[in-house]
N, C-alpha and C positions, 0 to 999 in steps of 0.2 A: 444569451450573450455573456460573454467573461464578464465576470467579477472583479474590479479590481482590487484585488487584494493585496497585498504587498509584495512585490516587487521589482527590481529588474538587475541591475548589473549584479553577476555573483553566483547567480544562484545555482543551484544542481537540477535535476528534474524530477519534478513534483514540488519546490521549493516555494512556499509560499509567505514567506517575509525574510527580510534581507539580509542572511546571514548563506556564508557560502562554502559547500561542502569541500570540508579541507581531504586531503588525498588517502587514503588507507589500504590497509592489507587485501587483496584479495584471494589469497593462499600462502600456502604452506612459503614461509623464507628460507631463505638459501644463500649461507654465504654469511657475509658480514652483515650485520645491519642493526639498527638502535635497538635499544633492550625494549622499547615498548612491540616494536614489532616479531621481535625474539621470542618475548611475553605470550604472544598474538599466536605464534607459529606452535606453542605449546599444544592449543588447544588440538593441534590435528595431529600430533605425534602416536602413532602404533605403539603401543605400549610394548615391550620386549615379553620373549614365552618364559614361561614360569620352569619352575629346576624339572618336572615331570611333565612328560609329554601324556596328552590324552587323547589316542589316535578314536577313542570310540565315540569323545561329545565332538570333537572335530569332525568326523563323518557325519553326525546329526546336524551340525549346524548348517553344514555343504549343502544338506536333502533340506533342509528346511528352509532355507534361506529363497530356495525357487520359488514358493507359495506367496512370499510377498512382503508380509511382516514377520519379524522373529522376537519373539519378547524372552527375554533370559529375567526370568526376577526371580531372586532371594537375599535373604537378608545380608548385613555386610559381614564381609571376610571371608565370603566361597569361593573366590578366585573370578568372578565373570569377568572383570578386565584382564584379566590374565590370559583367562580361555578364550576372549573374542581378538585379544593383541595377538594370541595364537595364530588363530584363524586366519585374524587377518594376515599377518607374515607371509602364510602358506596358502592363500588365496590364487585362482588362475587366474582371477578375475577383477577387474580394480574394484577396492576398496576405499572410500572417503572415511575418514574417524575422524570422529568432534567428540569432544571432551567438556561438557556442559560444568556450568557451575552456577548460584544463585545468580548473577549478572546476567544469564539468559532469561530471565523471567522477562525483560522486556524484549517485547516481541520482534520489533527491526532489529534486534540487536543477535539474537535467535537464527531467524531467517538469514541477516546478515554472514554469521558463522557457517550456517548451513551453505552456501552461497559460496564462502571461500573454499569447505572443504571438499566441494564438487567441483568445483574450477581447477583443485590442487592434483585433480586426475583425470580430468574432462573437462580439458583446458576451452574458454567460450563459456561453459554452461553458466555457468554462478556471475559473469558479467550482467545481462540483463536483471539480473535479482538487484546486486548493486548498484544499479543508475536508477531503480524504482525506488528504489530506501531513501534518498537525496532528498532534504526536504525538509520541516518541521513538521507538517503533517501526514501521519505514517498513512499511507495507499492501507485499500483494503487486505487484510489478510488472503484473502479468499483470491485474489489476484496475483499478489506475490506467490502465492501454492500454484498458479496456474501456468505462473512464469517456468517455474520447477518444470511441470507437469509439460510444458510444450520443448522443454529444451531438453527434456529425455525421455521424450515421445517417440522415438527410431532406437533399436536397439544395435550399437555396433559393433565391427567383428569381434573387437577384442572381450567384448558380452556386456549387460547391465551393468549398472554400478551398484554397489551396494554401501549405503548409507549405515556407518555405525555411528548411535548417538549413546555416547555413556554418561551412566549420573542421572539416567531422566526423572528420576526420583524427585530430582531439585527444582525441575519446573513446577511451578505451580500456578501459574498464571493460566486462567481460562482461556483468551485469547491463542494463546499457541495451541495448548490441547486442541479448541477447536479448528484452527487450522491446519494442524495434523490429521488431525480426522479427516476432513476435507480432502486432504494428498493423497490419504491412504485409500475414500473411495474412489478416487480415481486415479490410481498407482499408473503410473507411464511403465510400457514394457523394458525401456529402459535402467527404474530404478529398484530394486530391494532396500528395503529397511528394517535396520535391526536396531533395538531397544534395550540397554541394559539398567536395573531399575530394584531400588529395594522392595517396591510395591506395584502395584497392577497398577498401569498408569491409565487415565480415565477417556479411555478410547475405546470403541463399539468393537471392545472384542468378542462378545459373546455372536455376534453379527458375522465376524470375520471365522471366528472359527467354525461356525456353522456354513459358511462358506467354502471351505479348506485354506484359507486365503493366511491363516495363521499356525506358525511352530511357537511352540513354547520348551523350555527350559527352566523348571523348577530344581528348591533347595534341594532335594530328593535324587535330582538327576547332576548335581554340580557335586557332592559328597564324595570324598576320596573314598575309593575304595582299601582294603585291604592290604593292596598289592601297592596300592598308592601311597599310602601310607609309608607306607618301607620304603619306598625307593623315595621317598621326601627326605624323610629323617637321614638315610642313607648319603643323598647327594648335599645335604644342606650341614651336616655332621661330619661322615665320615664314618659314624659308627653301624655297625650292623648290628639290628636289635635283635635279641631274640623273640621268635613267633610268640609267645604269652607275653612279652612288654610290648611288641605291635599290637597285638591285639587290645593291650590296656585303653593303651592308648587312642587306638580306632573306635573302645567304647565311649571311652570318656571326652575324647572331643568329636564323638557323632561325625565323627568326618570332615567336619569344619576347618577349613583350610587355613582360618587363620591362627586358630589353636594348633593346630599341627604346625606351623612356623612358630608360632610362639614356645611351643613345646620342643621343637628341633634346638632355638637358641639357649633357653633354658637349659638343656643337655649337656652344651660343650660345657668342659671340666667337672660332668660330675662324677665322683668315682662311684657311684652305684647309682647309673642309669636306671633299672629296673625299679630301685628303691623310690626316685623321684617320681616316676609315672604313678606308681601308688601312691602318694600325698594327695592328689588332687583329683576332684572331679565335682558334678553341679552344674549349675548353667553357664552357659557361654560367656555371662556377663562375669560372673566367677571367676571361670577360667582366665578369660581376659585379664580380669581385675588380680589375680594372681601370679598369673606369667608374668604378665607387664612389669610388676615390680621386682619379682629374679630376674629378668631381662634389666632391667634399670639397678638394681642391683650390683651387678657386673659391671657393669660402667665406671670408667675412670672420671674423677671429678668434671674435668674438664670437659668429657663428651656431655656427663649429666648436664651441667650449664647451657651447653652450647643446646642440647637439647630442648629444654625448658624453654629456656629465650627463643627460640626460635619455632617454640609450638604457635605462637599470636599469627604468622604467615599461610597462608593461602599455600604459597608458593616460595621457590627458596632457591637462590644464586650464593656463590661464594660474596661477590662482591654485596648484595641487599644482606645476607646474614652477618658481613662485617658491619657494616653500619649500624643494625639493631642492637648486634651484639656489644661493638665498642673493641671488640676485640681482632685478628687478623687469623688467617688460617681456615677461613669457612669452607673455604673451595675442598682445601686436602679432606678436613672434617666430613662434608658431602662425602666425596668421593670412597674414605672409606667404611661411611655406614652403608654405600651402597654394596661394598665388597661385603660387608658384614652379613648382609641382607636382612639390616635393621628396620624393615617397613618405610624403606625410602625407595622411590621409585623415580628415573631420570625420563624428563618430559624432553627430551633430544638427544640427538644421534652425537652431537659433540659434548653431552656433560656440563652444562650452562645451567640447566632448572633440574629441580627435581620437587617432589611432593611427596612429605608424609600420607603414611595410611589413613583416611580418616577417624579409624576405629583409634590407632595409635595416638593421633595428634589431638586427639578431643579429650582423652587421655592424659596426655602431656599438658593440656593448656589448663585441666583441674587442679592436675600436682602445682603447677605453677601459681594456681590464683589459692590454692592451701597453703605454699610454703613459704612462697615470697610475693604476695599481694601488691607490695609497695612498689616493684621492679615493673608491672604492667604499665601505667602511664607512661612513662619512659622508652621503653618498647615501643608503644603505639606511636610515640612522638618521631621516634627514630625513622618508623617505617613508614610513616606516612610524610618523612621527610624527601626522604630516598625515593620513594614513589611519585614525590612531586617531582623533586630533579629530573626525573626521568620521563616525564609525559604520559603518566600508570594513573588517571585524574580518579576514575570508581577505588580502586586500593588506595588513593591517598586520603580520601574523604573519606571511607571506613576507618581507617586507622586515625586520623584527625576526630573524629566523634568516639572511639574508642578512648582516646587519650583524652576526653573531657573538653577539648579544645575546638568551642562550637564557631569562635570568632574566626577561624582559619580552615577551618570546612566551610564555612560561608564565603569565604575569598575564593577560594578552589572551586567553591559551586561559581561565583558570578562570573570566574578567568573562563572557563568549560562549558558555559550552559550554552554560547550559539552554537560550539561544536558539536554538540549531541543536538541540538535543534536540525541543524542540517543535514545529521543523519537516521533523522526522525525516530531517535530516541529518546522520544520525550518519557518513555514510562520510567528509565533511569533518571532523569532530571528528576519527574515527580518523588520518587524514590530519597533523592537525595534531598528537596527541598520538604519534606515531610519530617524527612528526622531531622532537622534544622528546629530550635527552640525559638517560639514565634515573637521573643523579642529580640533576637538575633535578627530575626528575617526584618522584621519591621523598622532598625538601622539601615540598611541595604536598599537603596533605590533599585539597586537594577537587578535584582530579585524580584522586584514587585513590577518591574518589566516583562523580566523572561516569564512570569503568570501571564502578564495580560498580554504577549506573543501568542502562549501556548492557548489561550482562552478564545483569540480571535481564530486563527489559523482552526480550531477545532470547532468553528460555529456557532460559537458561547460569546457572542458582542455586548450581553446585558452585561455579563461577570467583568467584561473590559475596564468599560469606563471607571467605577472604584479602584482597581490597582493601578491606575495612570496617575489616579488623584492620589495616591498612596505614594505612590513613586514620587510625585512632586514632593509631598511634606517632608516625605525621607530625605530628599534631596533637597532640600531649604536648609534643613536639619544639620544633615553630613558632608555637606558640599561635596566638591569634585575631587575625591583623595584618589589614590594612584591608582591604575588600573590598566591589568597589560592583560588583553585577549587570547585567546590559546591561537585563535585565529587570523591576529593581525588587526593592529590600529584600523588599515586601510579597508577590512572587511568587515569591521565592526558596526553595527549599530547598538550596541548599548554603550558601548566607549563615551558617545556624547549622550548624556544621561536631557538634558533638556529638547535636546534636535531629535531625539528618538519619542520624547513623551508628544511634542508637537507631530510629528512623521505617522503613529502610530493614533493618535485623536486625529488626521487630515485622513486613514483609514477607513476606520469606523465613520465617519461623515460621511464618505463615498460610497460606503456601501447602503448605508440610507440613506442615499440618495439626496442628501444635503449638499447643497453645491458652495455657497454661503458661508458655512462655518468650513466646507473642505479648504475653499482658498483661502479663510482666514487663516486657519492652522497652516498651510503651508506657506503661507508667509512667513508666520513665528518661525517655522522649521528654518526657513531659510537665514534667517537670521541668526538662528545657531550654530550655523553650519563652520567646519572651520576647515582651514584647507585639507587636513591628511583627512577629512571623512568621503573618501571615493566613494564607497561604497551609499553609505547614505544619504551624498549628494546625487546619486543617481537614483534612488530610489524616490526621493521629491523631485526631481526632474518630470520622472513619467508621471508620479500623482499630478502634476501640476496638469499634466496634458490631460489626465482623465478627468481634472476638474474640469476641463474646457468641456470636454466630451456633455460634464453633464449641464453644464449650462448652455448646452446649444451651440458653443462655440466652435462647428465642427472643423474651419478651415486651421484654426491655432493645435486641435486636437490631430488633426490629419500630421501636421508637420512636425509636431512635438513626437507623435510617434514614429511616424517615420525616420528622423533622426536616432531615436533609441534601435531601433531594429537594427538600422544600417551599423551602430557602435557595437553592437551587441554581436553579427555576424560579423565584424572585424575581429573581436577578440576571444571570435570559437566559442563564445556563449549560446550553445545552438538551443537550448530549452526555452532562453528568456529571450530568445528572438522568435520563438516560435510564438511564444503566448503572447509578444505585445502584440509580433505582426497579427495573430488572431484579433485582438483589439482593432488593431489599424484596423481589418475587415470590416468589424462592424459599426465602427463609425462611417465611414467608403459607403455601406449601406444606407446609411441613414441621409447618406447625402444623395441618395438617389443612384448612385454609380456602383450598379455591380458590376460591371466590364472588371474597375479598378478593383471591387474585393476579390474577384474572381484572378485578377492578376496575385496580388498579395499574397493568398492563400497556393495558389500555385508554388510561388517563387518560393513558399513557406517549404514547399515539397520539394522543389528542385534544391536548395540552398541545402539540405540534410542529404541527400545524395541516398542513390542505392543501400549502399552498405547500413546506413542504421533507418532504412525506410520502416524497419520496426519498433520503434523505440515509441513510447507510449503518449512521450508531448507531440507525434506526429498526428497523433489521434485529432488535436486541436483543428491544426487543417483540412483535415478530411471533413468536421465538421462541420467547418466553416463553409466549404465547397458543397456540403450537401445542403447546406440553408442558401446558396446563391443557385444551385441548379436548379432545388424544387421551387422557387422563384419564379425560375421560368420555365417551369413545366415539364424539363427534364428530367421525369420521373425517375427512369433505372436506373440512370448514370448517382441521381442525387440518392437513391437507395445503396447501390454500393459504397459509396463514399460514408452512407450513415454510418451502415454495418460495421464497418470498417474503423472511422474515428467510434464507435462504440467500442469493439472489441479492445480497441489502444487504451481509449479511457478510462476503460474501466481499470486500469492499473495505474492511473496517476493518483497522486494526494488532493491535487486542486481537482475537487468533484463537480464544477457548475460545466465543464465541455462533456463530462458525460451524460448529468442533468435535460442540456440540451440536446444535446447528440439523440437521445431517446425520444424527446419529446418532436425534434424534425423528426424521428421514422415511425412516429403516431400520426402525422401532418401526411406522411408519405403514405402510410397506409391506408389511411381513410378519404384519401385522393385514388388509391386505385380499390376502393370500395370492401377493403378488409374489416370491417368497422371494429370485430373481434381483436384484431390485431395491435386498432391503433388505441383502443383504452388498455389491452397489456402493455405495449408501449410508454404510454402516457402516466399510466400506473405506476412503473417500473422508474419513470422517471421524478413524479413523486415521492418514491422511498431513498432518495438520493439526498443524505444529509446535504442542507444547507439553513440557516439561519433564517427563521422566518423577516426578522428584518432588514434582509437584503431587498433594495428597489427591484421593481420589475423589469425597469432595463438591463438590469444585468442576471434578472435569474427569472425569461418568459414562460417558464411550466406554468404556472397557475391560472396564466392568462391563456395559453393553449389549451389546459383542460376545462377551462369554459367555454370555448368555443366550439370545444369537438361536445360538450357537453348540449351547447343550440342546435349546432349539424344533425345531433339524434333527438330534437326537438324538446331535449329535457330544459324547458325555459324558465320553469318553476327553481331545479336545481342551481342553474346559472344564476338567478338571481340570489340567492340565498348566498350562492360565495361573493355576489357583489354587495351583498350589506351588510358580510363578515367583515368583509375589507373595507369597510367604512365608506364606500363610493357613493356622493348624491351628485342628480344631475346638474343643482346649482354651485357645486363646488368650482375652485380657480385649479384646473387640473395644470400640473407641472409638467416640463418634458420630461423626468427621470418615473415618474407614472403613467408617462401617455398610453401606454399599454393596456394598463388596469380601465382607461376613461375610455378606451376606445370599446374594448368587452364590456362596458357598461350600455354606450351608445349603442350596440348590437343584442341588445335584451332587450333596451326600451324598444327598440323599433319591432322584436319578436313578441311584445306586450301591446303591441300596435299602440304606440307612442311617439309618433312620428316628429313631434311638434317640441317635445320633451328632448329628443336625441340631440336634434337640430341646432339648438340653442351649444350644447354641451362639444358637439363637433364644429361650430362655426368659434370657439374661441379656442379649440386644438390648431385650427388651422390657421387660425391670426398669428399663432404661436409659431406655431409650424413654417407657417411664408415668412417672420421676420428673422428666424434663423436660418434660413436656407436649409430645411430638412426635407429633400425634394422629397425620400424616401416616404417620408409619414405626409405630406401633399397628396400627395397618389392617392394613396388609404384613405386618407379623408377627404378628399373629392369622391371617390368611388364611393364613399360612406353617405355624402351626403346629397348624392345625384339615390343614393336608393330610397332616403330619406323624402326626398321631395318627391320622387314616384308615389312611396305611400302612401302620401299626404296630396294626391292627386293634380301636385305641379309636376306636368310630364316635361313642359320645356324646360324647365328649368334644370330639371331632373338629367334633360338631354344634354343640356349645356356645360353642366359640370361634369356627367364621364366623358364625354367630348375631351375638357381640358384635362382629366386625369388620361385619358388614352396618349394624349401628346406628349404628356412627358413621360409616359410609360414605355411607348412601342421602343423609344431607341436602343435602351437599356434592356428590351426583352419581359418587362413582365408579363406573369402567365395569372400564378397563380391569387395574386391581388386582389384580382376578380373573380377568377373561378372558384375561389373558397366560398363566394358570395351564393351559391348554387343558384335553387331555380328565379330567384326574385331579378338578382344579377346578369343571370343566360334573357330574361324577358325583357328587361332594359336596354343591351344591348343589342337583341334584335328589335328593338324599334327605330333604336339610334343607326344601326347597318339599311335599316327599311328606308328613314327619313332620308340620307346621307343616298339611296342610288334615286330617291323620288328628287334628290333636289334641295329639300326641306332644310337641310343642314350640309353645312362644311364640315371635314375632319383636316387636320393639321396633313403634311403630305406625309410624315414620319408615319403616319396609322396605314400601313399599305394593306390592302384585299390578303396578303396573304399573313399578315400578323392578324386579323380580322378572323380569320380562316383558323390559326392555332388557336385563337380566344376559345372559338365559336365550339371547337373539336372538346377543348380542356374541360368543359360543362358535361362530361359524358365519362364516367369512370371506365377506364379501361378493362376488360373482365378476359379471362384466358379463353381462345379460342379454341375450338373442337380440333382434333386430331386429324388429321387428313385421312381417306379410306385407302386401303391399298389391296391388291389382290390378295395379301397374305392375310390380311384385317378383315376381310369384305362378308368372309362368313362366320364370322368368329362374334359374340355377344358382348356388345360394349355393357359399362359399368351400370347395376341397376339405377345408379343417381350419380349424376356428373358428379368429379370430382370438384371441389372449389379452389382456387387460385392457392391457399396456404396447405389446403392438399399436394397440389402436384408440388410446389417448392420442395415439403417435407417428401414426397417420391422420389424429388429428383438426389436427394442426399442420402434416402436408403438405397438408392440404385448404386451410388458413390461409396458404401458401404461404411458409413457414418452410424456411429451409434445414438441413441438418443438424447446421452447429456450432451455430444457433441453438435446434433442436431438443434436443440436449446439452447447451447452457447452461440451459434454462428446466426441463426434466424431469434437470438435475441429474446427467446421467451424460457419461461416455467420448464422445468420437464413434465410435469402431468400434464401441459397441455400437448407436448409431444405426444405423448403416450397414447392421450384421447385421438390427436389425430390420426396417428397410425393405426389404431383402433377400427378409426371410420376409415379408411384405406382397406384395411383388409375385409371391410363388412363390406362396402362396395366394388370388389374386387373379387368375392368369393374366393379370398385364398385365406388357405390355412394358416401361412406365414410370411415373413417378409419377403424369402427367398421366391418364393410363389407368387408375391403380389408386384414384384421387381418384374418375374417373365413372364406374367399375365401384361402389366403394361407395356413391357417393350411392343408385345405381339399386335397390343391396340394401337400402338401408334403413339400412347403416350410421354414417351421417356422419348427425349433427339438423342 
C-alpha cells in the first residue's frame, strides 16, 4: 500500500515532499536566452579543430569507436579535446558532447547532463531520463541507465550516437562509475561511448578489453609527431623552423602539445628562434613552469591583470569578467586572447563563454594568490555576486565560501535548496551544506529543514525528528527574516518555517502509523498556514485525509482524496494525481469495494493517455490493478499488470509501489504454484529500501513474507518474525497494524492455538465492523469461521464464512479464501454440502457459480501438455516436463531475448536465468538455444 509520504500539489515525478520541479534545460540552447541557461548550453559545445589536422588518430578513433567504449586518457595538454572536438566536427554520425566538470559528481545531475546532450541530437531520447530525476529522492541509478539503455535500444538510419564525456577524470563519485559500468554492460546498439580522462577511469576495463568491446588512446599515441610539430609552430608562428630546431624542440617537449603551444607563443619576436629552443628543456612541469612566464612576460599590463583576476572563474563572459574585474572591455580582451591563441578556448558558436586551459589557469590562479593575495576575497565576492544575479546558485556558493563569506552561502543555500531537492539533487545540496561552518548552519532554521526533508524522503525517520527540534530552536532564536525561494512563495514549503516543522512532524506520525499525534500536528500545520502557502496548504489537505485513512475514517478519507486527484488532473499535475488516485484505491479496498478501486486505478490509466502510458508513476496503477485482479482470481491479467507496474517502478524515487508491486507477483506466483518464483519475488521485494518504521499498512512485504513463509509450512520461521515484531495475542491491535495481528492470528492457529487466535481476531473485527472496513470484515470472518473449525465448532465455523461469502461474492473475492488453502477448500465444502442438504442458507449474492470459481481457485493452475500432432506424434518428447517458468523462459528465447533481458521482464536474477535455460537445454537434448527453440516448436511447445 502507498506510503504517505509527502505530497501532493507541485510535484514532478518521483517527488516525494512538497517542493516542485522548476523548468530546465534539456539541450543544447539556441538563440537568445538567460545566461544561466547559455551557462547550461556550454556544457555540450564541440570544441573547435586544433591549427593541425590528424587524419591518422582521426581514422583510429572512427574504427574504434564501433567496439563500444573509447577511452582516450593522458595526461593534460596532449590535445584530447581538441582531437575528439575534431572528430566530432567531422563525424557522419551524430555526436552528443558533455563537458563534465566537478558539479557532476552528483549523480542526477550527471545523468541529468547526459540526458540533455542526447536529446540535443536524438531529440525524445533524454526526455524520459528528465521526468525520472523530478523529485527529492533520486530513482535508482541503475534505472535511470535503463532509461538510457531502452531509448537507444533500435539503431537509426542516421546510425548510433556516440556519446562524448570529456573531463571524466573529474567524476569521482562511486555512484556514477557504477552506473556507468552498468550502461556500458549493457551498451544499447544504438549508443557508443567515448571517455576523455587523465587517468583510467574505474570501470571493468580490463573485462571489456578482453571482450574487444574497448579502443584506447594513450599519451604515446596523442604525441605530435615530427611532422606535426612543424606544421604547429609553422601555423601558430608563421615561422618555418629549421629541421635541427624542430627537432630540439620535438625532443624537449616529448611531443606534448601543450609545450609545443607554449613554445610556438614564446617564439613570436624572438630574434634567434633556434637560440630559445636551446634554453630549455626538463620535465613537462618545467617546461610549463617556464613557457608560462615568457608567455606572461609578453603581456601588456593590462592583459597581465585581466589575466590574473580572472584566473578564480571556472568560466568566463565578457560581461561576469567586467564585474570581477571592476573594469570594462572583457568581451574585446576574450576575444583577442582567443585570436592569440593564449590557452583560451570559446565554449560557443557566437563568442559568449570561453574557458582557460586548465594547466594555464591553475597556473594563473598561483601567480595571483603569490602576488596579490589581498585582491582574492574581493574577486570571489564579485563573482559570486554576478552569479547570484544570474540564477548560477553552485558558482555562487563556491565563490561566497571562497570569499570567506559563510553567512551569505547559507542564504543562497536556504533560497536554492527545494530547487535542487526537486531535481533530486540532493548530492549537491549535501555538498554545499557540508562546507557550511556548523554554527552558521545552526542560525538557519530551514537548513535544519532541508536535513530533515532529505533525511525522511531517503528512509532515515530516526535522524528526522532531532533537526525539526533544531529547526524550531533556530527559529525561536532567528525569527522569520526575509526569505525569497528560487522557487516561488507559492511553491515553497520551507518559506513558512513553523507550518513546515508541523507538515513535516504530521509525516513522520503517518508513516508510523500514529494517527493521534498525525491529526494533532496537522492541526498546528493549519494554523500556520497563511494564504500565499498554495503549495503547503495542499499538502496538509491530503495528510489530513490520510490521517482519516488511518483512523478508520475511510468515508472522510474516500472524499478527501478524491477532491485532491480530481484538482490535481485539472491542473496537468499528472504524477500527484496518479499517486493519490493510487491512495484513493487502497482505501476503496479497505472498504470492501473493489468495483470502485478497480474503477480509480483504471481512470488512473485512461486520464495519462497513450502518449506517456510509459512514464514510471504509471507503474503505480498497474499496481494497484494487479492487487484488485489477483483478489479476484484473475490470475494472468493481474500477472501482467504486476510485470508491468514492476518494470515502471522500478525507475521511480517513491520505492513502496515497487516494494508492493513485487510482493503481489510473489502472491501471484505462489497462487499458480511457482513457489521458486514467489520467494525471488518476495525476496526482491525485501531489498527495496524502505524504513523499518514504516506501519504495515502502508508497506505490506513483511506481512506477505510470513505468510508465503506458513503456505511452505515454515511456522517455526513465521513465528520468530512475529515476536521480532513485538506481536502478542493479548495485545489492543490498531487498524494501521491489522496486517502484522492478522499473520499473527495465522501462526497461532498453524501452532494449533485455535482458542488463542480467536480472542485476538474477535477484537480486529469489533474494530473492523465499527469502522465500516468491509475489506478487513471478509478476512476476519474467513479467519475466524477457520478458527472455530479447529476448535471443533463446525456450526459456528459454518455461520461466519456463510457471512464473509455475502459480503464477499458481490465484489468478486477469490483469493481471500483461497490463500487459505486446504483447511479453507474443507470448510467450504461442508458449508456448499450443508447449504444443497438444507442444513444452512447462503445470502442469494453467493450464487452456485461464484461457489464454483471459489471451489476451482483451491487448485494451482499448472501448464498443460502440448497437444500431439502428426508432425509431433513421432518425434521424443522432453526427458522431464518442462515446468511452467521453463516454458515462460522458452517462450522469450524463441522471441530472441537475451538473458539479462529475460531477467529483467520475468523480474528475476540472471543466474537464475542462466540455471533455467540450462535445464532447458538439458531436457531438450539441444546443444543450444537455436536447437532447443526448433526442438520445441517441433513438440508443440512454443504457440
Amino acid at each position: 500500500m502507498a506510503a504517505p509520504e509527502l505530497g501532493t500539489v507541485g510535484y514532478r515525478p518521483g517527488a516525494e515532499v512538497g517542493v516542485m520541479a522548476e523548468p530546465h534545460t534539456t539541450g543544447p540552447v539556441r538563440g537568445a536566452a538567460a545566461p544561466r541557461d547559455v551557462l547550461v548550453a556550454t556544457k555540450f559545445h564541440v570544441p573547435r579543430a586544433g591549427l593541425v589536422p590528424r587524419p591518422g588518430l582521426l581514422a583510429r578513433l572512427t574504427q574504434g569507436v564501433g567496439r563500444g567504449l573509447t577511452v582516450v586518457c593522458t595526461p593534460a595538454g596532449y590535445g584530447k579535446t581538441t582531437l575528439l572536438g575534431d572528430w566530432a566536427r567531422r563525424s557522419r554520425r551524430p555526436v552528443a558532447w558533455l563537458s563534465l566538470d566537478a558539479g557532476d559528481n552528483d549523480p542526477a545531475r550527471f545523468w541529468r547532463y547526459v540526458a540533455a546532450a542526447l536529446e540535443g541530437v536524438r531529440p525524445g531520447a533524454g526526455a524520459p531520463v528528465e521526468a525520472l530525476l523530478g523529485g527529492p529522492r533520486r530513482p535508482p541509478l541503475e534505472a535511470v541507465a535503463t532509461v538510457v539503455i531502452n531509448q537507444l535500444a533500435v539503431v537509426p538510419d542516421a546510425g548510433a550516437v556516440t556519446l562524448v564525456a570529456d573531463d571524466y577524470h573529474l567524476i569521482e563519485a562511486p555512484a556514477v562509475h557504477a552506473s556507468v559500468a552498468f550502461l556500458l554492460e549493457r551498451l544499447p546498439p544504438g549508443l557508443r561511448l567515448v571517455l576523455a580522462s587523465r587517468v583510467d577511469p574505474p570501470l571493468p576495463l580490463a573485462r571489456l578489453r578482453g571482450r574487444g568491446q574497448l579502443a584506447e588512446l594513450r599519451a604515446a599515441d596523442l604525441r605530435f609527431t615530427l611532422g606535426e610539430t612543424a606544421a604547429f609552430v609553422r601555423e601558430a608562428t608563421g615561422l618555418d623552423l629549421p629541421a635541427a630546431s624542430v627537432a630540439a624542440l620535438q625532443e624537449r617537449t616529448e611531443g606534448w602539445a601543450a609545450g609545443v603551444q607554449l613554445a610556438a607563443l614564446s617564439l613570436r619576436g624572438q630574434s634567434d628562434p633556434a637560440g630559445f629552443v636551446a634554453t630549455f628543456s626538463g620535465s613537462h612541469r618545467y617546461v610549463l613552469d617556464y613557457l608560462t612566464e615568457e608567455v606572461l612576460a609578453r603581456q601588456p599590463a593590462q592583459v597581465l591583470h585581466f589575466l590574473l583576476d580572472t584566473s578564480v572563474l571556472d568560466r568566463l563572459s565578457g560581461e561576469l569578467c567586467d564585474a570581477v574585474t571592476g573594469r570594462a572591455g572583457g568581451q574585446a580582451l576574450l576575444e583577442g586572447l582567443e585570436r592569440a591563441n593564449l590557452f583560451v578556448a570559446p565554449l560557443d558558436e557566437q563568442r559568449r563563454w570561453w574557458r582557460y586551459h586548465q594547466l594555464f589557469a591553475d597556473l594563473l590562479c598561483q601567480r595571483l594568490e603569490r602576488e596579490r593575495p589581498e585582491r582574492m576575497p574581493g574577486l570571489h565576492r564579485a563573482a559570486a555576486a554576478w552569479h547570484e544575479e544570474h540564477g548560477l546558485a553552485d558558482d555562487a556558493v563556491r565563490h561566497a565560501l571562497a570569499a570567506g563569506e559563510a553567512r551569505w552561502a547559507a542564504r543562497l543555500v536556504e533560497r536554492h535548496a527545494e530547487s535542487l531537492l526537486r531535481r533530486s539533487e540532493g548530492a549537491t545540496l549535501g555538498r554545499w551544506l557540508s562546507a557550511l561552518p556548523a554554527g552558521v548552519v545552526r542560525a538557519r532554521p530551514r537548513l535544519y529543514l532541508t536535513q530533515a526533508i532529505s533525511a525522511i524522503v531517503g528512509g532515515h525517520l530516526e535522524a528526522a525528528e532531532p533537526l525539526l527540534a533544531d529547526a524550531e530552536i533556530a527559529f525561536a532564536i532567528t525569527g522569520g527574516e526575509p526569505y525569497e525561494p528560487s522557487c516561488g512563495r507559492a511553491l515553497s514549503v520551507l518559506a513558512n518555517v513553523p507550518g513546515a516543522i508541523a507538515f513535516l512532524r504530521t509525516v513522520l506520525a503517518l508513516l508510523r502509523g500514529d494517527a493521534v499525534r498525525a491529526a494533532a500536528c496537522t492541526q498546528q500545520a493549519f494554523e500556520h498556514l497563511a494564504e500565499e502557502d498554495r503549495l503547503l496548504r495542499s499538502l496538509v489537505v491530503r495528510n489530513l485525509a490520510v490521517a482519516d485513512w488511518l483512523r478508520g475514517r475511510l468515508r472522510q478519507a474516500e472524499r478527501g482524496l478524491a477532491v485532491v486527484v480530481a484538482e490535481l488532473r485539472a491542473a496537468g499535475e499528472g504524477y500527484l494525481a496518479m499517486r493519490v488516485g493510487y491512495e484513493l484505491g487502497q482505501v476503496q479496498r479497505a472498504q470492501g469495494r473493489l468495483g470502485a478501486a478497480l474503477a480509480s486505478y483504471r481512470q488512473g490509466l485512461k486520464a495519462t493517455g497513450e502518449a506517456d502510458a510509459r512514464l514510471p508513476s504509471v507503474g503505480m496503477a498497474h499496481v494497484g490493478l494487479a492487487e484488485v485482479l489477483y483478489e479476484r482470481g484473475e490470475l494472468d491479467a493481474a500477472l501482467g499488470h504486476a510485470a508491468e507496474g514492476v518494470e515502471l517502478c522500478r525507475q521511480l524515487a517513491f520505492t513502496q509501489p515497487l516494494a508492493t508491486g513485487l510482493g503481489v507477483l510473489a502472491r501471484i506466483r505462489h497462487a499458480q504454484a511457482d513457489a521458486a518464483g514467489a520467494l525471488e519475488a518476495i525476496g526482491q521485494a525485501e531489498q527495496v529500501e524502505r524504513s523499518p518504521q514504516v506501519v504495515s499498512l502502508f508497506n505490506p512485504v513483511p506481512v506477505w513474507r510470513a505468510r508465503l513463509l506458513l503456505a511452505r509450512g515454515e511456522v517455526a520461521a513465521a513465528a520468530r518474525w512475529a515476536d521480532g515484531r513485538g506481536l502478542k495475542a493479548g495485545d489492543e491491535p490498531s487498524w494501521p497494524r491489522e496486517g502484522e495481528y492478522l499473520a499473527l492470528a495465522r501462526v497461532l492457529l498453524a501452532q494449533q492455538q485455535p482458542h488463542r487466535a480467536l480472542g485476538l481476531l474477535d477484537r480486529l473485527h469489533a474494530q473492523a465492523v465499527a469502522q465500516e472496513r468491509i475489506g478487513s470484515v471478509i478476512e476476519l470472518r474467513a479467519l475466524q469461521a477457520l478458527a472455530h473449525a479447529a476448535g471443533g465448532d463446525r456450526a459456528t465455523a459454518k455461520a461466519a464464512l456463510a457471512e464473509a461469502l455475502a459480503l464477499a461474492a458481490p465484489e468478486g473475492y477469490i483469493r481471500v479464501f483461497a490463500d487459505e488453502s486446504a483447511a479453507m477448500a474443507r470448510l467450504l465444502g461442508r458449508l456448499t454440502a450443508a447449504q444443497r442438504s438444507g442444513e444452512i442458507g447462503l445470502a442469494s449474492e453467493v450464487s452456485p457459480h461464484y461457489l464454483d470459481r471459489l471451489a476451482r481457485a483451491f487448485h494451482p493452475r499448472r501448464a498443460s501438455p502440448p497437444p500431439t500432432t502428426r508432425d509431433t506424434a513421432g518425434l521424443a518428447g522432453p526427458a522431464e516436463p518442462l515446468s511452467g517458468r521453463e516454458l515462460q523462459v522458452l517462450e522469450l528465447l524463441a522471441a530472441g531475448k537475451s538473458n539479462q533481458q529475460i531477467a529483467d521482464e520475468l523480474v528475476v536474477v540472471l543466474d537464475t536465468v542462466k540455471k533455467h535455460v540450462g535445464h532447458i537445454l538439458g531436457k531438450l537434448a539441444a546443444a543450444n538455444r537455436t536447437q532447443a527453440v526448433a526442438r520445441a516448436r517441433a513438440l508443440g511447445l512454443l504457440r
